[in-house]
N, C-alpha and C positions, 0 to 999 in steps of 0.2 A: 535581417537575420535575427530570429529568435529563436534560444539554443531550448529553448520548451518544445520545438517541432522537431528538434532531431535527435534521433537512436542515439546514445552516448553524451547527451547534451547534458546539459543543467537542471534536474529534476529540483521542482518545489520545497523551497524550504515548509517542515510541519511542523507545529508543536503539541502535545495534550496535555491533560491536566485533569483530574479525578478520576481518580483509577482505582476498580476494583477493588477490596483487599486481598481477594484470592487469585490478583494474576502473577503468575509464574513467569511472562513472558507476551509479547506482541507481536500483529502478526501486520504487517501492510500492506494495501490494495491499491491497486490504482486501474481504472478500469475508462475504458473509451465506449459509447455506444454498444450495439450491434451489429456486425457483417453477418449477412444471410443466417439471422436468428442467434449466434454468437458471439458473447461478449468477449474483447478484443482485451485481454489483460498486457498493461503495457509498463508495470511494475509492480514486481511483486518483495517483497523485505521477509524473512520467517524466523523465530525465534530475535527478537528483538528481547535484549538486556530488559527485565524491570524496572532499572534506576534510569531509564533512559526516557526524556520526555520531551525531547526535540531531534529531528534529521536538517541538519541545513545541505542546503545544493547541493547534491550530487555527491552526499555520505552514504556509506552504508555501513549500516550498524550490526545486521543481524548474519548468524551463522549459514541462511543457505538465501540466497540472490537470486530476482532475476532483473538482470540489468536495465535500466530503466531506458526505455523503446523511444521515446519520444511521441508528443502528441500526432494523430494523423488529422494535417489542415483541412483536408479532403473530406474528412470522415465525420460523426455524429458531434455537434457542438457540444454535446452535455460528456462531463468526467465526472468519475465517481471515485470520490478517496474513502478506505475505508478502514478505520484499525480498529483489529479486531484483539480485546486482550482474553487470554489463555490460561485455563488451570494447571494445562504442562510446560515445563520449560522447552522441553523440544519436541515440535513434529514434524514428520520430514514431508508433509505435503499437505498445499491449500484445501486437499478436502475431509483433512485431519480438522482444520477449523472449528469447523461446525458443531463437531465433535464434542471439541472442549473451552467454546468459548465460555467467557463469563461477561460478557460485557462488548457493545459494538456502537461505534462512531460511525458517523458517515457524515460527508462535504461535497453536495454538489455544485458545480463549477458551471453553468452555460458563458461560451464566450464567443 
């Protein structure tokens, strides 16, 4: 049993570290493969604190969630983590991102 495979399990501990100075706030991804040309978002964090530069297992930091899905064993071996930091403190959705990033990390994982 690994609680990495299941919906409501133990998501990865992150840390960052050089950041922006114009971020107001961070955004978290976590992204599985492709199903039928769709990527499979299987954790989402939005409006993450500025002073905040670590999630351990299965924290959640930020004002609007999506609960963290678990990995699918079945599914595309590659995971994509992705924080994204923000010149707003709050947006109320992933395609606000884009929008107003300042800055973007990304971690890919084949396992």
């Amino acid at each position: 049993y690994n609680p990495l495979f299941h919906e409501g399990g133990a998501s990865p501990p992150l840390s960052w570290e050089n950041i922006p100075s114009s971020a107001k706030s961070f955004s978290l991804l976590m992204k599985q493969g492709k199903t039928e040309g769709k990527i499979e978002v299987k954790w989402l964090i939005l409006n993450i604190d500025p002073k905040v530069r670590s999630i351990e297992a299965s924290e959640e930091e930020g004002d609007i969630n999506f609960k963290y899905a678990g990995i699918d064993p079945t599914g595309e071996r590659e995971i994509e983590f992705m924080l994204v930091a923000l010149t707003q403190r709050h947006i109320n959705s992933p395609e606000d991102m884009k929008e107003h990033a300042c800055g973007v990390a990304t971690l890919k994982v084949n396992w």
